[in-house]
Backbone as CSV, one residue per row, in Angstrom:
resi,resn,N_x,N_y,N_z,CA_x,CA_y,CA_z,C_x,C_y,C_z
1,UNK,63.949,122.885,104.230,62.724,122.241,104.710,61.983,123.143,105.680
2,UNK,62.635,123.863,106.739,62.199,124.846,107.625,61.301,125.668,107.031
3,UNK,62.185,126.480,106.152,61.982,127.714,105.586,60.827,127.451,104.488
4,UNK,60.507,126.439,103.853,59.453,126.175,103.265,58.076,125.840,104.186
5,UNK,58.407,124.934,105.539,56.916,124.971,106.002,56.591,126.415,106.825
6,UNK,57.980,127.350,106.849,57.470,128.423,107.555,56.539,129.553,106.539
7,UNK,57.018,129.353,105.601,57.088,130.543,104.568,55.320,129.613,103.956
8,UNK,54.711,128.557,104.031,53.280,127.991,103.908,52.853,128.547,104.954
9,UNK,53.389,128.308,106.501,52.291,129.023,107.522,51.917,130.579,107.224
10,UNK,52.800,131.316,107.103,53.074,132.472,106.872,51.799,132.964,106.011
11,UNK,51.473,132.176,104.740,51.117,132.306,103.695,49.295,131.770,104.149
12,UNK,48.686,130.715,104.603,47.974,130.396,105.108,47.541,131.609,106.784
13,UNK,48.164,131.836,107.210,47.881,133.278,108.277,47.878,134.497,107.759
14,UNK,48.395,134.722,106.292,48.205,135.880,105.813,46.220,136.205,105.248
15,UNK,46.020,134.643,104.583,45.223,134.528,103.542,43.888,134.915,104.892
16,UNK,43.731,134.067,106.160,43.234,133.809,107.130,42.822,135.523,107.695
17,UNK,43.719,136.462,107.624,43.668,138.008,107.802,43.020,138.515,106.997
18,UNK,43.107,138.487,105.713,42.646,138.984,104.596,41.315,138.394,104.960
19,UNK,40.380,137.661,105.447,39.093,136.583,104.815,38.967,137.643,106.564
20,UNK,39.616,137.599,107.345,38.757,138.165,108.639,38.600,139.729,108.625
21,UNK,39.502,140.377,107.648,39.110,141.771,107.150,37.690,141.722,106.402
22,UNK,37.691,141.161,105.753,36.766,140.644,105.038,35.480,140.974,105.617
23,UNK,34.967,140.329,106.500,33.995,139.405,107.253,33.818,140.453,107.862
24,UNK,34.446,141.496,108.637,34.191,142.700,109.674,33.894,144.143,108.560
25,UNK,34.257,143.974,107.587,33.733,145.043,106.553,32.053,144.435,106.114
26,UNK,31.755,143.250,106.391,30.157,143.286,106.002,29.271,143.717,106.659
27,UNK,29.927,144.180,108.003,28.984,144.974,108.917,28.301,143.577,109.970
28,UNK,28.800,143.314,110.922,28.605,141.627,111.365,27.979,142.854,112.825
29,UNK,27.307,142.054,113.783,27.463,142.720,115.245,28.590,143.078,115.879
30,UNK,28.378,143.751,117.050,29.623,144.424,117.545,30.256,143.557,118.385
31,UNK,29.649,142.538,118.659,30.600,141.027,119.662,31.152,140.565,118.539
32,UNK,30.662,140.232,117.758,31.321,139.648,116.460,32.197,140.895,115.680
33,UNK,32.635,141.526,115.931,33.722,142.932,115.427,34.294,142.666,116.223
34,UNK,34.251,142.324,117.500,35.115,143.242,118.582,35.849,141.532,118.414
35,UNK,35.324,140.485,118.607,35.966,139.082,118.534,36.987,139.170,116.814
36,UNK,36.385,139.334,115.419,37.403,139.093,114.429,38.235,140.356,114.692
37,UNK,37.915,141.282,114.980,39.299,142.229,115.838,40.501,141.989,116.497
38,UNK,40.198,140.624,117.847,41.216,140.337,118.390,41.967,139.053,117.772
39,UNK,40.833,138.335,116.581,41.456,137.218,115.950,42.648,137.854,115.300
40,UNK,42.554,138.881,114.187,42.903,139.767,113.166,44.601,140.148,114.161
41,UNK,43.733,140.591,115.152,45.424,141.267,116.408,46.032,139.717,116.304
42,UNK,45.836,138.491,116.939,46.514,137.630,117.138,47.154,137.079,115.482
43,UNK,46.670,136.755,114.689,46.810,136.047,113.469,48.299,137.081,113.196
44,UNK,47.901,138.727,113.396,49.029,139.493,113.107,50.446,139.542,113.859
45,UNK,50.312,138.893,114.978,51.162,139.404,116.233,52.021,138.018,115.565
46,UNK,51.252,136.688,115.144,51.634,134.973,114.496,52.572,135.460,113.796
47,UNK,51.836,136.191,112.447,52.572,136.422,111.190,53.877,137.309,111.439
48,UNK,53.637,138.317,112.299,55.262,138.884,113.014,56.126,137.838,113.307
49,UNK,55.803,137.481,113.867,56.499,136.267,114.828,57.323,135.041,113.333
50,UNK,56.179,134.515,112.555,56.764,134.144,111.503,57.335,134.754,110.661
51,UNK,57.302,136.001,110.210,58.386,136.368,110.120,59.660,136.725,110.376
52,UNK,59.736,137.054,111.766,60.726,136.743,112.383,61.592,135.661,112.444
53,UNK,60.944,134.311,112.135,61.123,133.050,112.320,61.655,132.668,110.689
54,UNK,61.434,133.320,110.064,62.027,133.263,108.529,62.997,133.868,108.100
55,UNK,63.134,135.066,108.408,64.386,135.532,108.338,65.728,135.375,109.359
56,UNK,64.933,134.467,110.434,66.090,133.799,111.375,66.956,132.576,110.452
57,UNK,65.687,131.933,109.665,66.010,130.418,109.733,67.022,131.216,107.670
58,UNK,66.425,132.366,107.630,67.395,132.839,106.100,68.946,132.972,106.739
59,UNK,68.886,133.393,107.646,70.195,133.877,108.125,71.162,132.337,108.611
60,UNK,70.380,131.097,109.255,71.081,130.169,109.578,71.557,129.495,108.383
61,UNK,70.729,129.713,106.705,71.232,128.629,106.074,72.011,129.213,105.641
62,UNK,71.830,130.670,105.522,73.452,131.462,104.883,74.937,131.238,105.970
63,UNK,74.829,131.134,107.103,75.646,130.633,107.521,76.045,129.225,107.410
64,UNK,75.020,128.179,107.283,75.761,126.625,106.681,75.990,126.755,105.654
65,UNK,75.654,127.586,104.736,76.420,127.627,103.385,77.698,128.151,103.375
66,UNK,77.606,129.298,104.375,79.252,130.092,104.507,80.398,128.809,105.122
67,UNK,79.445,127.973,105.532,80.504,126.905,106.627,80.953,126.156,105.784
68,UNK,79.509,125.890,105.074,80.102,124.275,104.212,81.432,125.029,103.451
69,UNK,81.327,126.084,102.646,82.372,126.104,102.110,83.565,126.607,102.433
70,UNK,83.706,127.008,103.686,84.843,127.116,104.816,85.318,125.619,104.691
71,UNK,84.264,124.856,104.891,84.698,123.423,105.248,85.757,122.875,103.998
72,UNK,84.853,123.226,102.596,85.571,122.603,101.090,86.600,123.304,101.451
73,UNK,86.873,124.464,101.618,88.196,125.037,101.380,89.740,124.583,101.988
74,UNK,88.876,123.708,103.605,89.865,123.404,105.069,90.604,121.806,103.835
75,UNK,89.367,121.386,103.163,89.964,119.862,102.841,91.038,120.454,101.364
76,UNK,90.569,120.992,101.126,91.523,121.508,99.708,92.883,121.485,100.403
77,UNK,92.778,122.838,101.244,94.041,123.113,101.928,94.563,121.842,102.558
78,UNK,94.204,120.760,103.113,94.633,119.688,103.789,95.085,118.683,102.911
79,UNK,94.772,118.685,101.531,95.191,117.562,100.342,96.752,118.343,99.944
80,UNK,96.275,119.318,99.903,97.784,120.142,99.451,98.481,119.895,100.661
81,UNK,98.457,119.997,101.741,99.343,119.892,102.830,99.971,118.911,102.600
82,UNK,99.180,117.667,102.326,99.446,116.095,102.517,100.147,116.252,101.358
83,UNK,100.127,116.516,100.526,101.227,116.381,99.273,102.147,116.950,99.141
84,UNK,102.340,117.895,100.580,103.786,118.839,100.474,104.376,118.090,101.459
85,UNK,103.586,117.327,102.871,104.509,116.927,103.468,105.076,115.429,102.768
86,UNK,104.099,114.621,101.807,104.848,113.703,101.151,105.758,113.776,100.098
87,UNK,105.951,115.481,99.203,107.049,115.778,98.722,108.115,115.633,99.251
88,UNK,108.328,116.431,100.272,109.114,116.335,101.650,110.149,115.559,102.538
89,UNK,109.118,114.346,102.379,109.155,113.344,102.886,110.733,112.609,101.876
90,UNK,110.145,112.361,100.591,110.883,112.034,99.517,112.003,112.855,99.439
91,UNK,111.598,113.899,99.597,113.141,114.983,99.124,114.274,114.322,100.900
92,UNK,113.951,114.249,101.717,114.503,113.457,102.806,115.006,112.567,102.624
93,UNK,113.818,111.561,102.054,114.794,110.312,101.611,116.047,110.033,100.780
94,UNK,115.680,111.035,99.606,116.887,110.994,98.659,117.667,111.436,99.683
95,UNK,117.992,112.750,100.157,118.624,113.669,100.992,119.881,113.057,101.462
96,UNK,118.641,112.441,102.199,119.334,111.133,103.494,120.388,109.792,103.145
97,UNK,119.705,109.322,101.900,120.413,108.318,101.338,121.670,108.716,100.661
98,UNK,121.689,110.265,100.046,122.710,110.423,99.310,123.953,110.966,100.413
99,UNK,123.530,111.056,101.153,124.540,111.368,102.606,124.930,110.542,103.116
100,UNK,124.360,109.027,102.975,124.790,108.180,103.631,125.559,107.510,102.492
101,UNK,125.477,107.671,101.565,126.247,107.054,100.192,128.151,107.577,100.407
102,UNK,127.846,109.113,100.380,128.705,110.080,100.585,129.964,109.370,101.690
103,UNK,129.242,109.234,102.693,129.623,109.180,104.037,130.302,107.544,103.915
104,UNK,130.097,106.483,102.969,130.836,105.223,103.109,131.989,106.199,102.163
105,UNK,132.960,105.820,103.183,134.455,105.953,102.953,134.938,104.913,102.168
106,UNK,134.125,103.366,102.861,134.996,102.689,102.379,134.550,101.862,100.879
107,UNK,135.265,102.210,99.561,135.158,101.887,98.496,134.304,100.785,98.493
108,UNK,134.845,99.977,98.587,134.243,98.211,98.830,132.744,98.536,99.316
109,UNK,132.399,98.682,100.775,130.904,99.057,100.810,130.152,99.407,99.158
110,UNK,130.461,101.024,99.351,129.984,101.883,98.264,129.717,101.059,96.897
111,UNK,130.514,100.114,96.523,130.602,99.259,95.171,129.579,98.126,95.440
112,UNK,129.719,97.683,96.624,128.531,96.274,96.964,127.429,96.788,97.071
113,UNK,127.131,98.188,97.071,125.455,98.627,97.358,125.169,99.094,96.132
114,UNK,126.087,99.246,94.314,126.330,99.683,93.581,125.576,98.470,92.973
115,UNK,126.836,97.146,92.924,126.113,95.991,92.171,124.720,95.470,92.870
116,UNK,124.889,95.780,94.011,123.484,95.088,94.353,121.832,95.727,93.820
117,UNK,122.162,96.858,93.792,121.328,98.007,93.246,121.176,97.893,91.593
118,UNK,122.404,97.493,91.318,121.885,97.470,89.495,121.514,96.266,88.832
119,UNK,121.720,95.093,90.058,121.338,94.075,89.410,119.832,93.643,89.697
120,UNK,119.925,94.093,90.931,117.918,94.428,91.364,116.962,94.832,90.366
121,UNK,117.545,96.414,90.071,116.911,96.723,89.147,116.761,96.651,87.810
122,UNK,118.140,96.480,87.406,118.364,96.406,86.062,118.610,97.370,85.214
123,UNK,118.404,98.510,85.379,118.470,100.098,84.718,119.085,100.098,83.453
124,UNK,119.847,99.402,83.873,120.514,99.783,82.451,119.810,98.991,80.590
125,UNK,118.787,98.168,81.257,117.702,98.285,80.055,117.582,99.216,79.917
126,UNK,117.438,99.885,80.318,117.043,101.703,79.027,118.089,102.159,78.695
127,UNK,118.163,102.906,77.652,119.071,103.239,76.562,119.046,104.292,77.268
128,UNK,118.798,105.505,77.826,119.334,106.405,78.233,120.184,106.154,80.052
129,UNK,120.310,105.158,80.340,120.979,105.147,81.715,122.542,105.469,81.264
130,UNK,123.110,105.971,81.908,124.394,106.303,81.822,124.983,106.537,83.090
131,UNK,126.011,107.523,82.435,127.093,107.610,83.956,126.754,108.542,84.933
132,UNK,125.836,109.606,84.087,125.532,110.566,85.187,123.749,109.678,85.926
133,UNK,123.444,108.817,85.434,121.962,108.263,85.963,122.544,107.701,86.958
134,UNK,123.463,107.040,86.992,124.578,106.087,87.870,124.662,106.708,89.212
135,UNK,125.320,107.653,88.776,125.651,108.497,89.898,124.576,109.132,90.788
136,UNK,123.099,109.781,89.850,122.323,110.315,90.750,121.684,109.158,91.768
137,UNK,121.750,107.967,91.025,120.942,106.849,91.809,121.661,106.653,93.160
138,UNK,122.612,106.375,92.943,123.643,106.345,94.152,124.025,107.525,94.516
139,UNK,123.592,108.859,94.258,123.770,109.533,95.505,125.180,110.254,95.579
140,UNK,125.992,110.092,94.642,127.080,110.100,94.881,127.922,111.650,93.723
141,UNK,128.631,112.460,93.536,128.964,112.818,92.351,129.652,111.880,90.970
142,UNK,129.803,112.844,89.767,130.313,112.056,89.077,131.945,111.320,89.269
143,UNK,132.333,112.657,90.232,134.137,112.274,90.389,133.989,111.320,91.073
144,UNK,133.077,111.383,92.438,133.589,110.298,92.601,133.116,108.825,92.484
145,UNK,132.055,108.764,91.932,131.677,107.566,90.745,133.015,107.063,90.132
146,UNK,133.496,108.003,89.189,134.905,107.794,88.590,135.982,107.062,89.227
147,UNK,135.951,107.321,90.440,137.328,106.994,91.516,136.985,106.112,91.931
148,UNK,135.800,105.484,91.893,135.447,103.991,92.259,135.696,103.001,91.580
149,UNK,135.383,103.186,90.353,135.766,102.319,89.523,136.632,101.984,88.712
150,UNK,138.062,103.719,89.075,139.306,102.971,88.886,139.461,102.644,89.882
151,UNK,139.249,102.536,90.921,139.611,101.855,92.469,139.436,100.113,92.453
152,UNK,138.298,100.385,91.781,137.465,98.783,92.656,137.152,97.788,91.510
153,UNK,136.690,98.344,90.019,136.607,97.588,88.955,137.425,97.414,87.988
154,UNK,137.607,96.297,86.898,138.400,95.936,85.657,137.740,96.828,84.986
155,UNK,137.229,97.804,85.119,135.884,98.149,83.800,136.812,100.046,83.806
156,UNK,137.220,99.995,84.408,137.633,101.323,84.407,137.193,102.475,85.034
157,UNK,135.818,102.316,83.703,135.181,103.704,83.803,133.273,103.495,84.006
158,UNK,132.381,104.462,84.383,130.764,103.872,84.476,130.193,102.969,83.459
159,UNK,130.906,103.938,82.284,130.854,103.714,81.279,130.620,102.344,80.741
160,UNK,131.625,101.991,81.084,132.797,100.457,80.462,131.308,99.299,81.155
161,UNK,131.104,99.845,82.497,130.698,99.184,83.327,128.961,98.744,82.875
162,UNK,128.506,99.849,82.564,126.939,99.675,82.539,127.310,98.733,80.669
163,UNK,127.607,99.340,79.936,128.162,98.803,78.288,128.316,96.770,78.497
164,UNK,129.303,96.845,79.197,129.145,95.159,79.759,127.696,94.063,80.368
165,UNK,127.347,95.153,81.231,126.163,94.736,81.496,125.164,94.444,80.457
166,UNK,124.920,95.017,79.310,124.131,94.884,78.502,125.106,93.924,77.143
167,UNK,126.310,93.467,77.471,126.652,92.881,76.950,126.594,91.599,77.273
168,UNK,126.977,91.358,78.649,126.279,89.925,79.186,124.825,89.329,78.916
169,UNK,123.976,90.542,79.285,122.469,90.484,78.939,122.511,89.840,77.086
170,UNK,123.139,90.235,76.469,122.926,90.253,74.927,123.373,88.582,74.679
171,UNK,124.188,88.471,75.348,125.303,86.920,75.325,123.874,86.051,75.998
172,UNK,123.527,86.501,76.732,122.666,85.103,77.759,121.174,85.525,76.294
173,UNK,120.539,86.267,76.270,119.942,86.214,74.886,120.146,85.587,73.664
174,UNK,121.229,85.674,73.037,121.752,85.408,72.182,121.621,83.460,72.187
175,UNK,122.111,83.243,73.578,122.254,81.589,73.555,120.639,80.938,73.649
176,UNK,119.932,81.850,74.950,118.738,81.382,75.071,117.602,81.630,74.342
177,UNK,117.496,82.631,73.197,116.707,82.706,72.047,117.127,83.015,71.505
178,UNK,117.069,81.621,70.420,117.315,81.496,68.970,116.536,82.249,68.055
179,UNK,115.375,82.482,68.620,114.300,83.208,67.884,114.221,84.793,67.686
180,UNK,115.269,84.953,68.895,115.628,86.732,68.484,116.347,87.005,67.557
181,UNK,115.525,88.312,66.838,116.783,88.955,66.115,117.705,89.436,66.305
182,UNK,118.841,90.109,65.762,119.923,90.886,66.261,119.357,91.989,66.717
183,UNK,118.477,92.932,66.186,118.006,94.037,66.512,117.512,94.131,68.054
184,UNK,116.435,93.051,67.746,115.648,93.164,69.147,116.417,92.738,70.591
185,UNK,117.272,91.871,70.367,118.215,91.786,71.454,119.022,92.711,71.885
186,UNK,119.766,93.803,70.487,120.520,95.031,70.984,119.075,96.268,71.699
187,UNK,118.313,95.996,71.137,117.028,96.894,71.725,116.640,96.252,73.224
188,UNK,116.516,94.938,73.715,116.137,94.594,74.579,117.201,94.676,75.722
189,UNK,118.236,94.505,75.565,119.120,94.888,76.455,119.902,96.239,76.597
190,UNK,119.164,97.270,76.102,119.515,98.740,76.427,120.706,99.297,75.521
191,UNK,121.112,98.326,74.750,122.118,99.444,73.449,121.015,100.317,72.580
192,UNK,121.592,101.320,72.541,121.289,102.380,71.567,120.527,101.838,70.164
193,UNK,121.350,101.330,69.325,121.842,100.926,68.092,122.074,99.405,68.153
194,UNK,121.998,98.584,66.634,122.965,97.106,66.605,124.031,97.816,66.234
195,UNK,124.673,98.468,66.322,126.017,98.697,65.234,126.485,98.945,66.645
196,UNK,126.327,100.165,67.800,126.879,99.882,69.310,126.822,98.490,70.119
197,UNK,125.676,97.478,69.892,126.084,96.635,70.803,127.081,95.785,69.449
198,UNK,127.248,95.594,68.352,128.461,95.046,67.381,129.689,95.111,67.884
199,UNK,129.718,96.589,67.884,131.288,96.847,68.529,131.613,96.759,69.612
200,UNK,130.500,96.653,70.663,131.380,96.228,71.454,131.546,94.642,71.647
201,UNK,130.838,93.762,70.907,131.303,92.428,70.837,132.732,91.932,70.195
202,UNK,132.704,93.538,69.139,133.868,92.734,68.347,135.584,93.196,69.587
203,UNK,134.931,94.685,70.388,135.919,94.821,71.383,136.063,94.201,72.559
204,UNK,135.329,93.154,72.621,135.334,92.667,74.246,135.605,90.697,73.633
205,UNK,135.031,90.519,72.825,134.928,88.924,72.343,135.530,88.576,71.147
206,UNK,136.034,89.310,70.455,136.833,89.744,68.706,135.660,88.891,67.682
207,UNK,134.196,88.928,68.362,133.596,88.453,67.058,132.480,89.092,67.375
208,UNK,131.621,89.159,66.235,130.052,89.796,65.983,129.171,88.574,66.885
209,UNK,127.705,89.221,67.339,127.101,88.613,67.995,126.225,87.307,66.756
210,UNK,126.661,87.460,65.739,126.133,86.225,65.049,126.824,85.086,65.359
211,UNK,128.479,85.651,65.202,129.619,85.167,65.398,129.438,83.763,66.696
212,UNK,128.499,84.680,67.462,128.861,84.386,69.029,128.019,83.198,69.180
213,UNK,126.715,83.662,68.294,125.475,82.854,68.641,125.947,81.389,67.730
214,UNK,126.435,81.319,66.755,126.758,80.459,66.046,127.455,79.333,66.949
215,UNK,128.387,79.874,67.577,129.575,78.738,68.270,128.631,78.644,69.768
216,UNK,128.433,79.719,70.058,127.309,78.810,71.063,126.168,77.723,70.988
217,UNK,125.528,78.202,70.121,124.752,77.113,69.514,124.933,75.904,68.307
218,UNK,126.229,75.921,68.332,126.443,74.931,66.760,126.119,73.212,67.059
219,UNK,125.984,72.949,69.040,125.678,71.724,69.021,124.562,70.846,69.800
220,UNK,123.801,72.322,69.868,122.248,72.534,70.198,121.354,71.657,69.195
């Protein structure tokens, strides 16, 4: 905005010189020479001056331009900051939690923050949770995952353990919709396959989940 009404004055005091050159080349009297003479000096001494005043105000916007983008660069750098210290942050938390997992000695704890944690969440709907997902969740290695649950469970092994879970899930399905298929129930409760959640009905209950649904429901 500056630099445009300077660069009009500029332009209007130039035109104003030119028209008083002008006027003293037609041969006017010598009061009238000696007067567009000192107009001509002043109008020139203006137009210095505005120029001066233009290449000041060139130099200030090249510096708010150098700033502004000093400035974009400070917030760039500050979004990345914020996302390294909230990486950070997280890598702590796990850190922290898996140290404090570590650090219960005593079995019993370690197992009550185990079931409480898987029944919250449920994880083991997905077909890929296993023994090593088990373990990273809790923080803990695989050995001694292992040593817990010959310690503390009938189930043996992670294994045995998460496999049941989705076998209970399949049983409370099984009774409460009639309308599921076999498939979608072994799919909805995190078996692989119907032929994996089969066997393990026929190893845990000695019958197939039709088997199951039948005598549960025969007086529904």
């Amino acid at each position: 905005m500056f630099f445009v009404y300077f660069c009009t004055e500029f332009t209007i005091h130039f035109q104003k010189t030119n028209n008083m050159g002008s006027k003293m080349s037609k041969g006017d009297n010598g009061q009238a020479s000696v007067d567009y003479a000192q107009e001509i000096k002043q109008l020139k001494e203006q137009n210095a001056a505005l120029c001066q005043e233009v290449e000041m105000l060139k130099d200030e916007i090249i510096r708010l331009v150098s700033r502004n983008l000093d400035m974009a660069e400070q917030l760039e750098e500050s979004s990345e900051l914020r996302r390294r210290v909230e990486v950070a942050r997280e890598i702590f938390r796990v850190n922290y939690e898996r140290q404090r997992n570590a650090d219960l000695l005593d079995d019993g704890q370690l197992m009550a923050l185990l079931e409480l944690r898987i029944e919250s969440e449920r994880s083991y709907f997905q077909p890929d949770f296993d023994a090593a997902a088990l373990a990273e969740k809790m923080g803990v290695s695989r050995e001694r995952l292992n040593q817990l649950f010959r310690k503390q469970t009938i189930y043996r092994t992670p294994e045995a353990y998460i496999d049941n879970l989705r076998l209970f899930a399949c049983m409370r399905m099984l009774r409460e919709h009639p309308e599921y298929n076999i498939a979608v129930i072994a799919e909805e409760a995190g078996f692989a396959n119907v032929r994996t959640m089969q066997r393990r009905f026929q190893d845990v209950l000695g019958m197939s989940p039709v088997e199951y649904r039948l005598m549960t429901t025969r007086d529904l």
